[in-house]
N, C-alpha and C positions, 0 to 999 in steps of 0.2 A: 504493500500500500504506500504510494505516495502524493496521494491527491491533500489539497489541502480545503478546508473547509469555517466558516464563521459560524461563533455563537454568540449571538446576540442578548448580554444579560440587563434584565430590567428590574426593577425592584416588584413589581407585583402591586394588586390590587384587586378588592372584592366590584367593581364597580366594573359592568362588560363595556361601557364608553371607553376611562382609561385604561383594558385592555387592546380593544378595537384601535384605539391612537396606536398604541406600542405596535400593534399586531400592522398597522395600513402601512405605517412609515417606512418599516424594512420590507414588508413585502414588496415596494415599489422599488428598490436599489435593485440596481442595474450589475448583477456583478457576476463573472466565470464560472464562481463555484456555489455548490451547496452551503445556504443561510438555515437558522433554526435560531430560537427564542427560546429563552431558559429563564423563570424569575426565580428572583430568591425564593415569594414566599408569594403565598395566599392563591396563588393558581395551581388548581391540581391538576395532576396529570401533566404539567408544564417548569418540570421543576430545571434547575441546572445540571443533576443529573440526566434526567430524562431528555434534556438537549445533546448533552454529549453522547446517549448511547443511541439515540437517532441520526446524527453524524457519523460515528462510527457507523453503523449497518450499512450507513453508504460507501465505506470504504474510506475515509477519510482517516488519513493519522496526523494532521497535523492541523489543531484547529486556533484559528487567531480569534481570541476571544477579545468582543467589543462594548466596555460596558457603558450602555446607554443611562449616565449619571451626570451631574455636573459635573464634579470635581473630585479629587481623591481626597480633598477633606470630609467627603461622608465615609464616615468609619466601615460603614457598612462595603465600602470596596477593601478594605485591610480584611475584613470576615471572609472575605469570599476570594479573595488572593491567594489565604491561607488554607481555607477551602479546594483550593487547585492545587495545589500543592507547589504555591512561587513564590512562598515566603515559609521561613520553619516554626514561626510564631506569631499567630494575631498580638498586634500592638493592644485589645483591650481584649474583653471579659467575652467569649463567642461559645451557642451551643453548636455551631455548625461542624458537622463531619465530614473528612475528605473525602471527595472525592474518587471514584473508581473509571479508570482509563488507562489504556494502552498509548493513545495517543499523546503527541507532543502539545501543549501549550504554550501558545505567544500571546503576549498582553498586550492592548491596545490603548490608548490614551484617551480616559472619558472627555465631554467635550472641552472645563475649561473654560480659557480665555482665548478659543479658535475664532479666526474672523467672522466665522458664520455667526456664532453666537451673539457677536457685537453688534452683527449687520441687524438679525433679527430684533433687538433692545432698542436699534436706534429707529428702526420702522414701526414699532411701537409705540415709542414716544412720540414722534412725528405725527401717526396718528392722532394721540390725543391735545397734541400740542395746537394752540389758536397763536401766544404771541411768548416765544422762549424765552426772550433777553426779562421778560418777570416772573418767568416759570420756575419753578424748584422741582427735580426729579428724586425721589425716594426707590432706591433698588431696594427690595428683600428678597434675601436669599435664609435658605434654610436654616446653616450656622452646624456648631455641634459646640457640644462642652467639653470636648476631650482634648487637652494637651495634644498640642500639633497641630490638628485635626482644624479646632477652632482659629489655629492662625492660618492654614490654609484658605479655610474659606472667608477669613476676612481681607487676604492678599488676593483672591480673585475676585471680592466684589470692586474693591478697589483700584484694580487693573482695569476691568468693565468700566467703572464708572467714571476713571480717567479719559478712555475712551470715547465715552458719550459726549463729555465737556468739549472734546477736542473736535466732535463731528457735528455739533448742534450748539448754538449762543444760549445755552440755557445761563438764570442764573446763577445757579446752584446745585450740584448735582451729588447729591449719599449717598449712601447706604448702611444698611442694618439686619442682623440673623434674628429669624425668630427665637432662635436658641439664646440668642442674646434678653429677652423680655423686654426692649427697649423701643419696641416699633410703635405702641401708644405715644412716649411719652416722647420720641423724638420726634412723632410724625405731629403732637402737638405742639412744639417749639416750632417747628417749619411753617403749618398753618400759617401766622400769621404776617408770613414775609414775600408770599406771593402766591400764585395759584398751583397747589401741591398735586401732583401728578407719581401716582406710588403705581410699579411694575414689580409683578413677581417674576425672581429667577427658577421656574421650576423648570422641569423637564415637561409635564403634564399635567392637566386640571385635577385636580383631586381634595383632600378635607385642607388641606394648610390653604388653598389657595380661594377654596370657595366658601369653609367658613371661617378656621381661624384666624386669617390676615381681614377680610370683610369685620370678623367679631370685636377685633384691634380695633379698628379705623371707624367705627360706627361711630362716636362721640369727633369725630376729625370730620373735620370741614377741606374734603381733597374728592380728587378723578383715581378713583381705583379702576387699573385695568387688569381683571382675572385672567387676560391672556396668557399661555405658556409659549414657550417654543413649540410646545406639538399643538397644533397638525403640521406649521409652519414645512412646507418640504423642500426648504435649506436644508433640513436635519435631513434627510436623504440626502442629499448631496455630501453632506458632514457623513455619512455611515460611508456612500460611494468611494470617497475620497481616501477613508481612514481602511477599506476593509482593500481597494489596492495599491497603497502604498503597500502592504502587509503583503499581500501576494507578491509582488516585487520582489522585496525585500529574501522572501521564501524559496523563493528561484534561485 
């Protein structure tokens, strides 16, 4: 066997829309070899096992695994690293069990601060945006509590939100983790400085985006947009992109 093959990992979800998203986005990449979809958790029958042993049957031994996340500041990509067997010890507390495979593993770079990403946030904004130079934009991004973890994702909101400054005369452009507990009270200090414009960084619509950032901001006087990146189909072109440089590379 030396065919190479993608697993697509998602975090998972009881809701069939935010699987449908996950499930449309890869189905539409354009790419040589056999794709498959593997979540962590909450889809049965769809687990990261069960993605890998449906690649292998196709003969695949070497699969570049691509995990559809933001940033490797969610802890939950060290779980499942270590889970594959490409680290010898999760950085925190994990029930996960390694995996079983014959096949080779190569890791892929979640998305990040790829251009795609930026492109998507700045069309966003533009949307909601009527006049930028008195506009304030608020990024939240998930965050985490864990040493490291938490300065990662505050080095990528911040890389993003450089970016926006530099593509749009906003006046003001932050950002804030819900993990942080501070999206209330900073998104109330910005109120009153111009017309507040808050964008979630998720990957997909789900509880963080449709109630708990909504249940933050009820009392804030701003333009919530529950937009994600998905359906956005950049992110196919982001999957395109990331899953042949890797075949390349594999050659």
């Amino acid at each position: 066997m030396n065919r190479s093959g993608v697993l697509v990992i998602a975090h998972g979800s009881r809701d069939p829309k935010w699987i449908a998203a996950i499930d449309e986005t890869v189905q539409k990449a354009n790419t040589d070899c056999s794709v498959t979809i593997g979540y962590l958790e909450l889809v049965a029958g769809r687990s990261i096992q069960d993605g890998i042993e449906e690649l292998e049957r196709k003969g695949v031994a070497r699969i570049i695994v691509v995990p559809l996340f933001m940033t490797m500041g969610s802890s939950h990509l060290n779980e499942i690293q270590y889970m594959l067997g490409l680290i010898d010890k999760a950085a925190i507390p994990t029930d996960l069990k390694p995996v079983k495979t014959e096949a080779k593993l190569i890791w892929a770079s979640p998305l990040e601060d790829h251009p795609i990403v930026s492109r998507i946030i700045e069309a966003r904004a533009r949307e909601l945006s009527k006049e930028s130079m008195s506009e304030i934009v608020l990024l939240v991004g998930h965050g985490s509590d864990w040493p490291g973890f938490k300065e990662r994702w505050d080095q990528l909101l911040q890389q993003l939100g450089q970016r926006l400054r530099n593509a749009v005369s906003f006046k003001r452009v932050e950002a804030v983790t819900l993990n942080s507990q501070q999206l209330t009270r900073r998104a109330k200090e910005l109120e009153g400085l111009g017309r507040l414009l808050v964008l979630p960084l998720f990957v997909s619509a789900g509880y963080f985006t449709q109630h708990k950032i909504p249940q933050a901001l009820a009392d804030v006087n701003c333009v919530y947009y529950g937009k994600t990146l998905l359906p956005d189909p950049l992110i196919t072109n982001w999957l395109e992109e990331t899953i042949n440089m890797h075949l390349i590379n594999c050659d």
